[in-house]
C-alpha positions as CSV (number, residue, x, y, z in Angstrom):
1,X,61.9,12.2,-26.2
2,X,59.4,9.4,-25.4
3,X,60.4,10.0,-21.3
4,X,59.8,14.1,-21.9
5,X,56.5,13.2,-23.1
6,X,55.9,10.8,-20.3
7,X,57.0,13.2,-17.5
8,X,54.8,16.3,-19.7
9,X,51.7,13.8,-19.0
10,X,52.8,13.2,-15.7
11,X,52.8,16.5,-14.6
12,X,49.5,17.6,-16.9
13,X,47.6,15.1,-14.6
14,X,49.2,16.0,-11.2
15,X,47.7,19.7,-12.2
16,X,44.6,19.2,-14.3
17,X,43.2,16.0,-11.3
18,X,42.6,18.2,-8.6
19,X,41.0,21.1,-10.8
20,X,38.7,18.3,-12.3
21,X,38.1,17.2,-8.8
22,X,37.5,21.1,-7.5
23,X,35.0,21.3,-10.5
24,X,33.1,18.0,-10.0
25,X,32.8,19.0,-6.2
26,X,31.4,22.9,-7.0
27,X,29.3,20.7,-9.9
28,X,27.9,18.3,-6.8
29,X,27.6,21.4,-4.3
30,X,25.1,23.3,-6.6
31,X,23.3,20.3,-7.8
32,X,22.4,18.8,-4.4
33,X,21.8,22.7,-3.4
34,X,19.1,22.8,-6.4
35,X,17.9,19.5,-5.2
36,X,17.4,20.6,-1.5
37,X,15.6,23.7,-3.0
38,X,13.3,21.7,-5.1
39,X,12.5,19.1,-2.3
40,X,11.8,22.2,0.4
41,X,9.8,23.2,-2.3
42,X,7.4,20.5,-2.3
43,X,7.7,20.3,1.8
44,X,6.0,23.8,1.9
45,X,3.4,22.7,-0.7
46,X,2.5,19.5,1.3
47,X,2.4,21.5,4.3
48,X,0.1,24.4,3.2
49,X,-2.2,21.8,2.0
50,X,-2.6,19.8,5.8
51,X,-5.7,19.5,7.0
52,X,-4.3,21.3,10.0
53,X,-3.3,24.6,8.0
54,X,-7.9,24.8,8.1
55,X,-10.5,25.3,9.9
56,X,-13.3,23.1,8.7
57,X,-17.1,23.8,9.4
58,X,-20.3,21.6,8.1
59,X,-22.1,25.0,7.3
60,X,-21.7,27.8,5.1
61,X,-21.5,30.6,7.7
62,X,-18.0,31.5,5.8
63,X,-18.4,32.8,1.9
64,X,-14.3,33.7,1.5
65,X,-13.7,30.2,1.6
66,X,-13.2,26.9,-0.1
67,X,-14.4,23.2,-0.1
68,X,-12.5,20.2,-0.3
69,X,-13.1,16.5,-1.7
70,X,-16.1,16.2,1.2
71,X,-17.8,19.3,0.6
72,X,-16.6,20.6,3.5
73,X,-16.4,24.3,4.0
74,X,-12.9,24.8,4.7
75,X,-11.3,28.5,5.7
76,X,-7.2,28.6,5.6
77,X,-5.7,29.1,9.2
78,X,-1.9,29.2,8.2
79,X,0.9,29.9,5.5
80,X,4.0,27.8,5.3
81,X,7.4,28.9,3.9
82,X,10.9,28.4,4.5
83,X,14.5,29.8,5.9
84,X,17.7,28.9,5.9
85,X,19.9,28.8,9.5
86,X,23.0,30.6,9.4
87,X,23.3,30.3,13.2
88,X,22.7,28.3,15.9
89,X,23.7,27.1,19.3
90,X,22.8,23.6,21.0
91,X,25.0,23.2,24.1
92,X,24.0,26.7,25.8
93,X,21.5,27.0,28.8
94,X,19.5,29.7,26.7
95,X,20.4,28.4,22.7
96,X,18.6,30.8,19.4
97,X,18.8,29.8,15.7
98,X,19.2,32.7,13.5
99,X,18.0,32.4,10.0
100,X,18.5,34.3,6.6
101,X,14.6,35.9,6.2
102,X,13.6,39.0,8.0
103,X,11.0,41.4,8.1
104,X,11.4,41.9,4.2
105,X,10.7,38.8,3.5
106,X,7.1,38.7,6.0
107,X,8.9,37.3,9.1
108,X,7.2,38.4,12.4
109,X,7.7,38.2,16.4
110,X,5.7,35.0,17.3
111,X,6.2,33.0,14.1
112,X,5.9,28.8,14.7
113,X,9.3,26.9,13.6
114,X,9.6,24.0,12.6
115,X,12.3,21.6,10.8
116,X,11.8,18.4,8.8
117,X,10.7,16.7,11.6
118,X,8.7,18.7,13.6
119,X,8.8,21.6,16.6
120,X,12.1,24.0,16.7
121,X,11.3,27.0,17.9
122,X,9.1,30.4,17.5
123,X,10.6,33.7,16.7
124,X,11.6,36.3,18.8
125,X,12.9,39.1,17.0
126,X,13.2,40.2,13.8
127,X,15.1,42.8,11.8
128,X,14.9,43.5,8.2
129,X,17.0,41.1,6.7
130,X,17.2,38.5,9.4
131,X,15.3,36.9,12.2
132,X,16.1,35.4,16.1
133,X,14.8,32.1,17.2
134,X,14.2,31.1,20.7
135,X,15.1,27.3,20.3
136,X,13.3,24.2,22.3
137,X,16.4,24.1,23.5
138,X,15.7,27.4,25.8
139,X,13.6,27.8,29.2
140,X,11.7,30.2,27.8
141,X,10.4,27.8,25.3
142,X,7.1,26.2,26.5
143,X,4.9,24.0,24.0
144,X,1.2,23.0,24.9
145,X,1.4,19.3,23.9
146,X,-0.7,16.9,23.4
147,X,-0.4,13.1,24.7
148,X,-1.4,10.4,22.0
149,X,-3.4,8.6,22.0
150,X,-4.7,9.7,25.4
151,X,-5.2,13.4,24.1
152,X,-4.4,14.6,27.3
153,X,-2.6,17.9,27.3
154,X,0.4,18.7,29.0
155,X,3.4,21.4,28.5
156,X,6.9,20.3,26.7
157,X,9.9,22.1,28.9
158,X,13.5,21.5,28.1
159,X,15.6,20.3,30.8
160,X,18.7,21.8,29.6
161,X,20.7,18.9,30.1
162,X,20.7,17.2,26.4
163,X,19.8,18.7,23.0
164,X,18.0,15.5,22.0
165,X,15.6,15.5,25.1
166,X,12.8,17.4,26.6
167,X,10.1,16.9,29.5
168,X,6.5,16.5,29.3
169,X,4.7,18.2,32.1
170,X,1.4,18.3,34.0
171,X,0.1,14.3,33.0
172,X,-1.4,12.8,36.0
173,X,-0.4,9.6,37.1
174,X,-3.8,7.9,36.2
175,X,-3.4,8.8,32.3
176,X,-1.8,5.4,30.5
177,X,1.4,6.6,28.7
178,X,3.7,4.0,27.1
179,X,7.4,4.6,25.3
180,X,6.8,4.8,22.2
181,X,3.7,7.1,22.1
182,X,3.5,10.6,20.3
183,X,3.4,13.8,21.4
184,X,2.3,17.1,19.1
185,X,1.1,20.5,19.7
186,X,-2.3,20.6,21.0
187,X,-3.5,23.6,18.7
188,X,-4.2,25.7,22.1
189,X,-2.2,28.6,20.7
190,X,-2.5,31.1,17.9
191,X,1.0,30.4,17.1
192,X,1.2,26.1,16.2
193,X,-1.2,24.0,14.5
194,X,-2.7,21.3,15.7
195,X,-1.1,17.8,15.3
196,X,2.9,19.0,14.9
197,X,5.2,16.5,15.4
198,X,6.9,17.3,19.1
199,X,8.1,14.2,20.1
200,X,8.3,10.7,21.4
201,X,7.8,9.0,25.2
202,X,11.2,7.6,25.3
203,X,10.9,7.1,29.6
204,X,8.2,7.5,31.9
205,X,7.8,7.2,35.9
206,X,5.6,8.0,38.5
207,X,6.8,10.3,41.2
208,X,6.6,9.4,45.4
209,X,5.8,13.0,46.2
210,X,4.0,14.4,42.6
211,X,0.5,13.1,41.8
212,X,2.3,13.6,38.1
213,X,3.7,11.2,35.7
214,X,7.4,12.2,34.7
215,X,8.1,11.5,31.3
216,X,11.0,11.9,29.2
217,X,10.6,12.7,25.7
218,X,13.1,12.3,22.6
219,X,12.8,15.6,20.7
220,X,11.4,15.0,17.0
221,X,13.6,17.9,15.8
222,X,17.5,17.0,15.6
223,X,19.0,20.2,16.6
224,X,22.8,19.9,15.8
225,X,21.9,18.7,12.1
226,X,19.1,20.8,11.1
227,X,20.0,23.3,8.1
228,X,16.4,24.4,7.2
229,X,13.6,25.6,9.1
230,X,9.3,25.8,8.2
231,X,7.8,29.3,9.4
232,X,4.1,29.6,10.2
233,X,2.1,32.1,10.1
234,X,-1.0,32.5,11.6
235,X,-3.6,35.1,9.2
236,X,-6.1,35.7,12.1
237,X,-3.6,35.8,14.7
238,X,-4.5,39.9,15.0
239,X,-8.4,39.1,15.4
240,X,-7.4,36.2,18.1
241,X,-5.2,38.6,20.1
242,X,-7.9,41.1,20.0
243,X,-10.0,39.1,21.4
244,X,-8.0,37.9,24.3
245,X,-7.4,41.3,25.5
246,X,-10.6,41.5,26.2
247,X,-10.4,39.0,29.0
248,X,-10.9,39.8,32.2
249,X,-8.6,38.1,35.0
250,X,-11.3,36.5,37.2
């Protein structure tokens, strides 16, 4: 009797373990999935309230606008909010990211990305549900950078040889660049803000034949672990176009 209750037990914990395991892992899955929510959350908050999501003037020329702690005038630029990726490529010659938002949800062509830790991408086509990301990690993917703290600009170009490195472009050789130093998006573009996170001088060189620095630089965004992606959008970007189709080609 005693050994038929021993074996029952036996076999009640071979099958009630792994259910109590299945149950604390589904348990874990949506509480960590909660906690991610909660900490992209406060990501888009801190990020709407930059000093780079503004334009700040000394005057009062705008009315529709707001001041901050130094009383200056202060007129928003961008909004911030968030996707998830449920596609990607890293190892292609031409690699997109396709995320779960869409035109329904206020996604447009020409939208900045950006993960946790800085540039990814900027859309490039949208449908109602879903959008299409032209990566770094694509030759069509040019970002006006600047060099810190040199502020001299330059263009970030992949290579297409490694998903964790990029080039920095156009630097003469006289600039002084160091490993270690910082590049971010110069602001030149009605698509990034200033001051974004790009990347860091990981090598640089000078060139027998280029009056041009070459420079290697380690991407700030991790490509093969990034989940979650930052959209940007750019309220005036309508009035900025408008304007600059009214240039004339000299």
């Amino acid at each position: 009797m005693k050994y038929t209750s021993f074996a029952l037990h036996r076999v009640c914990q071979t099958i009630v373990a792994p259910i109590n395991e299945a149950w604390y892992n589904v348990i874990r899955h949506f509480s960590l999935e909660a906690e991610n929510e909660q900490l992209v959350q406060q990501n888009i908050t801190l990020l709407n309230e930059r000093d780079n999501a503004f334009t700040f003037k000394d005057d009062s020329v705008y009315t529709a606008v707001e001041c901050d702690s130094n009383q200056r005038v202060k007129m928003r630029l961008y909004d911030y909010s968030y996707a998830n990726i449920v596609y990607k490529t890293t190892e292609k010659t031409h690699n997109y990211i396709i995320i779960d938002k869409g035109r329904a949800d206020g996604v447009t062509i020409d939208m900045a990305v950006l993960s946790a830790g800085g540039v990814c991408g900027v859309v490039s086509d949208v449908t109602e549900h879903f959008a299409s990301i032209i990566s770094l990690l694509h030759p069509d993917a040019r970002i006006s950078a600047k060099l810190l703290p040199s502020n001299q600009i330059g263009t970030v170009l992949w290579d297409g040889i490694s998903a964790r490195y990029a080039q920095l472009y156009d630097i003469p050789q006289h600039v002084p660049v160091n490993v270690g130093d910082s590049i971010v998006t110069s602001g030149y573009s009605n698509i990034f803000p200033k001051d974004i996170l790009v990347g860091i001088v990981e090598d640089v060189h000078e060139t027998d034949h280029s009056s041009f620095l070459t420079i290697k630089v380690r991407l700030a965004t991790n490509f093969n672990n990034v989940n979650t992606v930052y959209l940007i959008r750019n309220i005036y970007t309508s009035e900025m176009d408008e304007l600059k189709n009214n240039f004339k080609d000299e």
